[in-house]
MDAnalysis code that builds the backbone (N, CA, C; Angstrom):
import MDAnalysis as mda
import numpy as np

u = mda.Universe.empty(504, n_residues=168, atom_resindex=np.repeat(np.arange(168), 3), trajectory=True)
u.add_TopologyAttr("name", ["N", "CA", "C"] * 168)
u.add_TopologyAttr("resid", np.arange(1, 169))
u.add_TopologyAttr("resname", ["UNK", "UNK", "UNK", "UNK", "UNK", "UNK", "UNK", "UNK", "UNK", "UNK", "UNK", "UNK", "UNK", "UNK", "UNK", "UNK", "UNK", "UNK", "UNK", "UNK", "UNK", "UNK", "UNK", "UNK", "UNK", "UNK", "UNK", "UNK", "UNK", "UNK", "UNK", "UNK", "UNK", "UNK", "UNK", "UNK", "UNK", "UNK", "UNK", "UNK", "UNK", "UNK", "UNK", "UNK", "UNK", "UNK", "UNK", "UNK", "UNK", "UNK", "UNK", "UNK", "UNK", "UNK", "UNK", "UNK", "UNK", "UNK", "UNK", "UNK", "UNK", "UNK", "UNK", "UNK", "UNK", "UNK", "UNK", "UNK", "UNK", "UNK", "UNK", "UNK", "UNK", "UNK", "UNK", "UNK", "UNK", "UNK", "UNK", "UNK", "UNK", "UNK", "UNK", "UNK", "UNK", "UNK", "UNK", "UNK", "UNK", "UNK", "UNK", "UNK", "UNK", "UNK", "UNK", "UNK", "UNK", "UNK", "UNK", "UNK", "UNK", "UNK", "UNK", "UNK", "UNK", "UNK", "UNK", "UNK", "UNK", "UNK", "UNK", "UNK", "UNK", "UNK", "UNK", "UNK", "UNK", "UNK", "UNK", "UNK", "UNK", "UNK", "UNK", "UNK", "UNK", "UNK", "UNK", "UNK", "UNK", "UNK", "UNK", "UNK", "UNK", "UNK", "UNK", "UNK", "UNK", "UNK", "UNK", "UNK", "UNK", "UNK", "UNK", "UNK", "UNK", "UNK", "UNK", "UNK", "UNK", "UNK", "UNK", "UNK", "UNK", "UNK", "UNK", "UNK", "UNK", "UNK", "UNK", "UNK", "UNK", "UNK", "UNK", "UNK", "UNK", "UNK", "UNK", "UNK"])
u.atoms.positions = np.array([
    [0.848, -1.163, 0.000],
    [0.000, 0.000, 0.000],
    [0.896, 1.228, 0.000],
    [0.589, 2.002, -0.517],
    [0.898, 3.799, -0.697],
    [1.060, 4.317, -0.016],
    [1.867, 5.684, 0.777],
    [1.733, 6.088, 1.736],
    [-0.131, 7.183, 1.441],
    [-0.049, 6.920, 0.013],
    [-1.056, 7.487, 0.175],
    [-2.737, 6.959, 0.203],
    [-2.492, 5.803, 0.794],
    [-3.778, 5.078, 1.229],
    [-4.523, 4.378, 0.011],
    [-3.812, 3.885, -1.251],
    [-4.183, 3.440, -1.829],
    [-4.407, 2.050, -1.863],
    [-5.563, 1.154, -2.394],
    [-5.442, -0.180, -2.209],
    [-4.062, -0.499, -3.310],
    [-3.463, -1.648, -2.498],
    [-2.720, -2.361, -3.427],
    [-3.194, -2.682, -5.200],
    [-2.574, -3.112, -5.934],
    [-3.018, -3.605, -7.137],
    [-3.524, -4.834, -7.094],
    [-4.947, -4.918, -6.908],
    [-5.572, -6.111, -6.866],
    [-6.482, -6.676, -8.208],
    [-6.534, -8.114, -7.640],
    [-7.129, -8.668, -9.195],
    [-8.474, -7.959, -9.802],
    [-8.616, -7.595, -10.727],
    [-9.799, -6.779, -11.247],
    [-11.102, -7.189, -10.189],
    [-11.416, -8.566, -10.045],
    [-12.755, -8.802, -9.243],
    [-12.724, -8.084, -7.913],
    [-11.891, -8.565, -7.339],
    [-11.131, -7.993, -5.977],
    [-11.931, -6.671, -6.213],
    [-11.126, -6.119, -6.553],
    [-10.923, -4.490, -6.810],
    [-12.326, -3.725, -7.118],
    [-13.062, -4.665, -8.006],
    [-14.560, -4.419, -8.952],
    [-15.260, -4.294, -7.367],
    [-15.024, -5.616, -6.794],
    [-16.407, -5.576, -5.301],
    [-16.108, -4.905, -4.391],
    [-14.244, -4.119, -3.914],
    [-14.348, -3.484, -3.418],
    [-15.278, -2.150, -3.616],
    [-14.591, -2.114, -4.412],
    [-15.659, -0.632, -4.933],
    [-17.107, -0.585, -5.258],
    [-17.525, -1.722, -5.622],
    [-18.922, -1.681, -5.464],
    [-19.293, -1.556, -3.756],
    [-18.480, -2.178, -3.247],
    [-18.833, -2.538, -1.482],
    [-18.590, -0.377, -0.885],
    [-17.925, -0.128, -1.504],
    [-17.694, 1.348, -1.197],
    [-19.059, 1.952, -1.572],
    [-19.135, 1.988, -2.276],
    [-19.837, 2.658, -3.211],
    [-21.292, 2.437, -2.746],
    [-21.836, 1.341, -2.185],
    [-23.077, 0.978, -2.060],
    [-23.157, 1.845, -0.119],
    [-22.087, 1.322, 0.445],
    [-21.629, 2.366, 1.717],
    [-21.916, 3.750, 1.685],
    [-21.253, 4.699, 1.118],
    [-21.671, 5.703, 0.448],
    [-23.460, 6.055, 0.722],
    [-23.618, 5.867, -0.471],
    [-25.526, 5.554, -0.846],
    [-26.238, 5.244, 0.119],
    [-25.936, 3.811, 1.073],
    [-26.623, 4.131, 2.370],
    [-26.549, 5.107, 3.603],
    [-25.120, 5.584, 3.776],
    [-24.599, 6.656, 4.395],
    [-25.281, 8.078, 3.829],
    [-25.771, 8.470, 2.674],
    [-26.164, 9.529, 2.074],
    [-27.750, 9.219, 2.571],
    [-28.311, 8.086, 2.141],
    [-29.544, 8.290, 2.451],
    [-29.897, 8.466, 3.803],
    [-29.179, 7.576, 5.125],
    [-29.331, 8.116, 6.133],
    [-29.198, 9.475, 6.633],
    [-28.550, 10.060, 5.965],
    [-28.324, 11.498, 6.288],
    [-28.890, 12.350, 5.948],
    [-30.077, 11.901, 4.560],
    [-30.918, 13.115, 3.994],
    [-32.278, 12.262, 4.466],
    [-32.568, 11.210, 4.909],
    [-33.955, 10.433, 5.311],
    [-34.432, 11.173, 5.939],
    [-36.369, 11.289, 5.926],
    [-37.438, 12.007, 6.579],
    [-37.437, 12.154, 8.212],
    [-36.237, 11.093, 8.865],
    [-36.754, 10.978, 10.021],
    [-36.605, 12.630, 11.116],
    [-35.159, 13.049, 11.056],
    [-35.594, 14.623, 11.393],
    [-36.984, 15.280, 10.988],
    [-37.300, 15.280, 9.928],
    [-38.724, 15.964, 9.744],
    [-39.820, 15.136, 10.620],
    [-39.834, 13.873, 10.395],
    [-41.112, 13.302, 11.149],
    [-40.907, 13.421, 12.884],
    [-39.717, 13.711, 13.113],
    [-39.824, 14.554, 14.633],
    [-40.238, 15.301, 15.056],
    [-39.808, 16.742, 14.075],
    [-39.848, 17.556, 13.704],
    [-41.828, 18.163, 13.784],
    [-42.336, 16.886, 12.789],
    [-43.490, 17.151, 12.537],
    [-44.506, 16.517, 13.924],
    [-43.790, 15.738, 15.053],
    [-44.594, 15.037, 16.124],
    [-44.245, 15.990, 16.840],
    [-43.449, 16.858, 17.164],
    [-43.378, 17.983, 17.892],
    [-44.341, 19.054, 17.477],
    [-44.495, 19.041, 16.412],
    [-45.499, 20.116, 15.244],
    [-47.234, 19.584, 16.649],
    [-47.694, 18.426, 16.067],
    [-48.595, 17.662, 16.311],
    [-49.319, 17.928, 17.686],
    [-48.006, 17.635, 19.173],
    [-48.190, 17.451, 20.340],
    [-48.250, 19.075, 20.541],
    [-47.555, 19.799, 19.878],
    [-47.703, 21.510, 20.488],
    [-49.308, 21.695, 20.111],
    [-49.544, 21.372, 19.129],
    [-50.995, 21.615, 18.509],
    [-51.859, 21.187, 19.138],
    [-52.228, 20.099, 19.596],
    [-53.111, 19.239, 20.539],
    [-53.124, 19.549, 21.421],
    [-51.654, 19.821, 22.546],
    [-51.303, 20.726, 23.498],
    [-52.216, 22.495, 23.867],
    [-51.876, 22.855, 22.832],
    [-52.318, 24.343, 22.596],
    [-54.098, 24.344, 22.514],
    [-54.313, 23.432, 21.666],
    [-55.860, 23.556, 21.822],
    [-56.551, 22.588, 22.563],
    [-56.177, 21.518, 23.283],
    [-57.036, 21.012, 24.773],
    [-56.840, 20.974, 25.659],
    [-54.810, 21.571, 26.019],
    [-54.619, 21.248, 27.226],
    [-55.765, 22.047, 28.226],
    [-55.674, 21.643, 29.654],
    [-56.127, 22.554, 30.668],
    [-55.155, 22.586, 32.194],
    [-55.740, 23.436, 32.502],
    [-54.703, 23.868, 33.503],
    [-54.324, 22.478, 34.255],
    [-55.270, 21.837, 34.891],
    [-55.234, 21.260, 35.414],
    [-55.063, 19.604, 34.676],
    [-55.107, 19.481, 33.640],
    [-55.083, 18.385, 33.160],
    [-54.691, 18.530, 31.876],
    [-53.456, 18.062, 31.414],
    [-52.730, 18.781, 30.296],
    [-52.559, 16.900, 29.477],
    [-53.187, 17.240, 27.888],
    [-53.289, 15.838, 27.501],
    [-51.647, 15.133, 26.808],
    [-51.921, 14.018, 27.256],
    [-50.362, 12.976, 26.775],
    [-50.531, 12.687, 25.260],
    [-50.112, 12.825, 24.470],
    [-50.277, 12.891, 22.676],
    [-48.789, 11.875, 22.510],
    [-48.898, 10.424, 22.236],
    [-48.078, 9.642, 22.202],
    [-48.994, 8.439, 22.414],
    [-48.407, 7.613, 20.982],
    [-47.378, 7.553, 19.669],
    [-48.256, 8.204, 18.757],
    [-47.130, 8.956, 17.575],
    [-48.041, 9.397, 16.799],
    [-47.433, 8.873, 15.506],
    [-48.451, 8.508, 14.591],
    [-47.578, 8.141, 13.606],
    [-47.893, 8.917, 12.339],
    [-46.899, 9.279, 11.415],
    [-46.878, 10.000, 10.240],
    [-46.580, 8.757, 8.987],
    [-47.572, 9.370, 7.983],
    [-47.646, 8.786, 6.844],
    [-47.770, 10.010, 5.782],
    [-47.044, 10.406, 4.611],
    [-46.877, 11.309, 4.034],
    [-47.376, 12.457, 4.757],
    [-48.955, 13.115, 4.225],
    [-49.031, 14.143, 4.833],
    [-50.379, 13.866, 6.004],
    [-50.102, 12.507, 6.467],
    [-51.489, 12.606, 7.418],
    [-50.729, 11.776, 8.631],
    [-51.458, 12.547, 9.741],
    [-50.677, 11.023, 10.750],
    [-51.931, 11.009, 11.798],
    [-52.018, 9.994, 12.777],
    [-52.890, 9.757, 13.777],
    [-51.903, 9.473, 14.889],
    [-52.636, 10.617, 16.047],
    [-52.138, 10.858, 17.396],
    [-52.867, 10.394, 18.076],
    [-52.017, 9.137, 18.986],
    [-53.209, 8.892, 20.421],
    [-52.816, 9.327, 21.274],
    [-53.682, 9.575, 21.980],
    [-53.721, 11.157, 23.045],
    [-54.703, 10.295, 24.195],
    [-54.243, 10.682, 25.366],
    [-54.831, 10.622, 26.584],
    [-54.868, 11.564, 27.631],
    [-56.345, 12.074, 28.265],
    [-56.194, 12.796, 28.987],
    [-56.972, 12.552, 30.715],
    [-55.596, 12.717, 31.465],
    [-57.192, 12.204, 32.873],
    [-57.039, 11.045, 32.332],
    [-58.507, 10.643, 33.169],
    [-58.980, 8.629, 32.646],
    [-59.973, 8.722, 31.045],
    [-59.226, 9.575, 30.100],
    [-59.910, 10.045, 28.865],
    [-58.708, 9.331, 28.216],
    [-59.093, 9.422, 26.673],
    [-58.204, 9.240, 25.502],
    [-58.714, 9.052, 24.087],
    [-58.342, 8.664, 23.521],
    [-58.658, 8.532, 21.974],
    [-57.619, 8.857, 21.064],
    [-57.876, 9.383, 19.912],
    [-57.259, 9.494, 18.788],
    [-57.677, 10.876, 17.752],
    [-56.337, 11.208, 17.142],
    [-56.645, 12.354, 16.273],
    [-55.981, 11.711, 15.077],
    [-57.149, 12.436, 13.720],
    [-56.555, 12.394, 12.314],
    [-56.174, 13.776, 11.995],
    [-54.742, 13.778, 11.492],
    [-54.509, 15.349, 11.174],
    [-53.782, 15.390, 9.512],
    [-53.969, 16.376, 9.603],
    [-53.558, 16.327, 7.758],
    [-52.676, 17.433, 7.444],
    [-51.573, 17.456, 7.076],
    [-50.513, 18.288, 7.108],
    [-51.067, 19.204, 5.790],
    [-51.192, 20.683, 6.148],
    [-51.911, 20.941, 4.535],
    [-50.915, 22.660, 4.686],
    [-50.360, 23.028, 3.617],
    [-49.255, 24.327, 3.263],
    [-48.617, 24.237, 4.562],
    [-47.875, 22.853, 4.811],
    [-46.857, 22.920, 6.066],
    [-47.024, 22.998, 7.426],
    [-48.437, 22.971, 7.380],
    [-49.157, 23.186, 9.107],
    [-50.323, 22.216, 9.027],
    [-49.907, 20.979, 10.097],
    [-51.017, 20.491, 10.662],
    [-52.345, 21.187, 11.187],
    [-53.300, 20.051, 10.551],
    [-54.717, 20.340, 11.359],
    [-55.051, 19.053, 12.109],
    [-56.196, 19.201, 12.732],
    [-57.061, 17.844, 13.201],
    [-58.118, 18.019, 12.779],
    [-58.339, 17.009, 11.595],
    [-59.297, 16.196, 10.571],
    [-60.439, 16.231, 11.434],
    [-60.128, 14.887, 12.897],
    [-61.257, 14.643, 13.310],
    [-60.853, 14.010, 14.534],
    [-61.701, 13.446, 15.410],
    [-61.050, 12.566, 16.764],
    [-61.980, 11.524, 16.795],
    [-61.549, 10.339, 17.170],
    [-62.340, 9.401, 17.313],
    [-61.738, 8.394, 18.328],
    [-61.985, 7.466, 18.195],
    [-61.632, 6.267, 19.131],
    [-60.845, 4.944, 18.337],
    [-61.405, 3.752, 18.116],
    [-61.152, 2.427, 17.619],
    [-61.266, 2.660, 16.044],
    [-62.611, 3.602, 15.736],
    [-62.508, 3.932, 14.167],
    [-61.138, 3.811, 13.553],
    [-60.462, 4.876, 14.261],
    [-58.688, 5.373, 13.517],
    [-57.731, 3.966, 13.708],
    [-58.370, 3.038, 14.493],
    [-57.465, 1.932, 14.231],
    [-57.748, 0.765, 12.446],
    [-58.430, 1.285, 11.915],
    [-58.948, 0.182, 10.779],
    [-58.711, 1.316, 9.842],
    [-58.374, 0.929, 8.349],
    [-57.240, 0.953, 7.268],
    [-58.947, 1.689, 6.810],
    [-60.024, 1.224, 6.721],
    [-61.162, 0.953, 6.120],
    [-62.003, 2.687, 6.957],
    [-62.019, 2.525, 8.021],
    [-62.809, 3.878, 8.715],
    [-61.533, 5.150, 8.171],
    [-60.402, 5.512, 8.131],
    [-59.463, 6.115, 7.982],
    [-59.417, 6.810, 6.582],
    [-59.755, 5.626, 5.414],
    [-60.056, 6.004, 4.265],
    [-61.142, 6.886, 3.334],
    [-62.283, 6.485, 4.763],
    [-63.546, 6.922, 3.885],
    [-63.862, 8.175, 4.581],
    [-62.721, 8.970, 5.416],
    [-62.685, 10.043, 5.623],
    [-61.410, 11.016, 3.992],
    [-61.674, 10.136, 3.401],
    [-60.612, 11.345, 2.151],
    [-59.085, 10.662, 2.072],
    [-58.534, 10.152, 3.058],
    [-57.170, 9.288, 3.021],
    [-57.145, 8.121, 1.959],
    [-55.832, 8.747, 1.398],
    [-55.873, 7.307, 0.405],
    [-55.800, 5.687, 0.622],
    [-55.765, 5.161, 0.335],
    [-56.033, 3.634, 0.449],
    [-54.886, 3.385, 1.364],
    [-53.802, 3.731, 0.099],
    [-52.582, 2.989, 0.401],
    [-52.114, 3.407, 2.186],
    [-52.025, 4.956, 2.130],
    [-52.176, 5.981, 3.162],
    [-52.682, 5.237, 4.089],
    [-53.917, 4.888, 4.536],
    [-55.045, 4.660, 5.165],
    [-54.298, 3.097, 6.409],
    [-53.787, 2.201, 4.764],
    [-53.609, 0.938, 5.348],
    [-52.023, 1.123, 6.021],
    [-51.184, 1.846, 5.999],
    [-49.790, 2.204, 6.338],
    [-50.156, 2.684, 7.670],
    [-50.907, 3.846, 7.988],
    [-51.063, 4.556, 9.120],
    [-51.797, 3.485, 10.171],
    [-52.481, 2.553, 9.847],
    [-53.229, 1.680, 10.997],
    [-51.915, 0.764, 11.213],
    [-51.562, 0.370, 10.283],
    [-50.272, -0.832, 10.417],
    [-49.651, 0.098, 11.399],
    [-48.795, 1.004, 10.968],
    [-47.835, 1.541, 11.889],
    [-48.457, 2.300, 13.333],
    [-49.698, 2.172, 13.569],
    [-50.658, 2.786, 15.072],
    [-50.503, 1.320, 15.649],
    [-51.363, 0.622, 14.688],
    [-50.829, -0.881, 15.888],
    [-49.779, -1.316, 16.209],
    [-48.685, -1.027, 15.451],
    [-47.479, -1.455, 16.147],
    [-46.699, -0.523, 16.990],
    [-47.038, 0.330, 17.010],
    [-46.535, 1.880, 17.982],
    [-47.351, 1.461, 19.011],
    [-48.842, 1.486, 19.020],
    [-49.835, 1.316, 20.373],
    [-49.317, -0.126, 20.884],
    [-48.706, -1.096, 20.169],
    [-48.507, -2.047, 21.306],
    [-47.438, -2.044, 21.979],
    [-46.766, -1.071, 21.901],
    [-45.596, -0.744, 22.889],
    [-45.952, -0.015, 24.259],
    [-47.447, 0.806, 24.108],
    [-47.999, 1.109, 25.213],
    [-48.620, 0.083, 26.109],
    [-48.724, 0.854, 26.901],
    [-49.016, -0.227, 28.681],
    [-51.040, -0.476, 28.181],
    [-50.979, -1.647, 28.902],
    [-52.766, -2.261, 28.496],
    [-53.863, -0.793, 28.997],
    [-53.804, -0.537, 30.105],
    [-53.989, 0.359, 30.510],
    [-54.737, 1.727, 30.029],
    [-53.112, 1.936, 29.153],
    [-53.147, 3.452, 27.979],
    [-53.961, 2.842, 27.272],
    [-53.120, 1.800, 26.681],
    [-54.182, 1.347, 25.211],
    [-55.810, 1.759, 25.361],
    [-56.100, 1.012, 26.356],
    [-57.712, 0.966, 26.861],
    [-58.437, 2.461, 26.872],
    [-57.588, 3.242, 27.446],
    [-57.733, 4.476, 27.204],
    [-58.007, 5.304, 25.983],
    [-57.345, 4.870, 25.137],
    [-57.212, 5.087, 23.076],
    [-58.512, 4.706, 22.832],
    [-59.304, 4.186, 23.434],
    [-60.895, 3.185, 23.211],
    [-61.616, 4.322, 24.060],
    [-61.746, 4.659, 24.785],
    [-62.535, 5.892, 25.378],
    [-63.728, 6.474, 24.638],
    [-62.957, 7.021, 23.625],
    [-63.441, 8.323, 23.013],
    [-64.425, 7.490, 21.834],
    [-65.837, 8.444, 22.505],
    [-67.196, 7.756, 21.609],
    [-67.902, 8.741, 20.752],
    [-67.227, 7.875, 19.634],
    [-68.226, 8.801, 18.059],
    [-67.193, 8.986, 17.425],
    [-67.343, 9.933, 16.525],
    [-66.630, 10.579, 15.643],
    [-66.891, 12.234, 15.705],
    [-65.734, 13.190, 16.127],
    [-66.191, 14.184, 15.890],
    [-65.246, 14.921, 14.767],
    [-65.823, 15.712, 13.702],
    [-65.379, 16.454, 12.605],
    [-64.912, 17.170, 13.520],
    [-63.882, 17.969, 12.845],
    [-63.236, 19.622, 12.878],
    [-62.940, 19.671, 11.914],
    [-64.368, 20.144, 11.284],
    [-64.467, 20.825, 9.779],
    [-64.265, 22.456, 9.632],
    [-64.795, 22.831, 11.002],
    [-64.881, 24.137, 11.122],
    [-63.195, 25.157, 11.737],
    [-62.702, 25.997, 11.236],
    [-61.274, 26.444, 11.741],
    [-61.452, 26.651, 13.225],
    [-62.926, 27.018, 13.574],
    [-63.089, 27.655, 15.030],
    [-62.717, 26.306, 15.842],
    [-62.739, 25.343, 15.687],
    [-62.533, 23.987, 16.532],
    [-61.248, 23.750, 16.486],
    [-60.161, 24.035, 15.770],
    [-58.975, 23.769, 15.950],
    [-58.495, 25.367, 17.199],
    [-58.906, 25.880, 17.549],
    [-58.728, 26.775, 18.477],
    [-59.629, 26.746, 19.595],
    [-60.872, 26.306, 19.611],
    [-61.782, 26.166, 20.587],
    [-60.963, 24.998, 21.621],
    [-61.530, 25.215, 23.207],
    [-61.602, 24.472, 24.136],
    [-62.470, 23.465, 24.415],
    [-62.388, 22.024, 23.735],
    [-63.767, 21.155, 23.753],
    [-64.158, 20.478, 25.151],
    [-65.494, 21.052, 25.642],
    [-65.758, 20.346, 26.742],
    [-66.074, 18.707, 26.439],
    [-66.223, 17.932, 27.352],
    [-66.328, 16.289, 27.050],
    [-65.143, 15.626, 27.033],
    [-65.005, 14.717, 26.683],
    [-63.440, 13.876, 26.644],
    [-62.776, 14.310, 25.291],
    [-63.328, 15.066, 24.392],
    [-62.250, 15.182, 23.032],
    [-60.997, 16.094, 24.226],
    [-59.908, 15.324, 23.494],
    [-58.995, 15.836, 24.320],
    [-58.540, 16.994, 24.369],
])
């Protein structure tokens, strides 16, 4: 070897897979470094300030965890007190809203969709809620089941309003 760090002169194959073996290093090293996951932090911090801002209360300030993001929609389960449930929010010109809140609905690929979410969307975000929610305690989970009905926030005044009842 070189003092200047060169590989020796090796047999073409040698040499061919090193560099493919570099090279493919590289590419995964690049993609880790430009991958969504800073943003999808980024954007669960977005989420919990939001949920935060419009239900906390003085006295009872709601837990918004796990939340999961799927392009531009994700579902937050949120517990508050012996309350809980779930939010659909939809990332729209860079700022989350909340779609809607519900309960067990937001766990099925099928209720998720026929609110406007695409299919594919729909079936990604339940996959990745059930496997996030089963890292929570039986407990919480049970809590995520709480919340009865479906309520819209169709209206802008509800993403700023204080909702009495269990919406969190």
């Amino acid at each position: 070897m070189s003092s200047r760090g060169h590989l020796p002169n090796l047999p073409f194959p040698v040499a061919a897979i090193l560099a493919a073996r570099t090279t493919l290093f590289s590419v995964v090293l690049a993609a880790l470094c430009f991958s969504s996951v800073p943003a999808r932090a980024d954007d669960a911090s977005d989420i919990r300030r939001l949920i935060g801002k419009t239900w906390d209360k003085p006295n009872s300030k709601v837990v918004t965890d796990p939340i999961v993001i799927v392009d531009n929609y994700a579902i937050a389960s949120w517990t508050q007190g012996a309350h809980g449930g779930r939010a659909l929010l939809n990332r729209d010109g860079g700022h989350w809203r909340v779609v809607l809140c519900s309960g067990d609905p937001l766990k099925e690929a099928v209720s998720i969709a026929s609110v406007g979410v695409p299919a594919d969307v729909a079936q990604r975000l339940a996959s990745e809620l059930a496997a996030q929610e089963a890292t929570a305690s039986a407990e919480r989970r049970a809590l995520f089941s709480t919340f009865d009905g479906i309520v819209l926030m169709d209206e802008p005044s509800h993403q700023q309003s204080k909702q009495k009842g269990h919406a969190p």
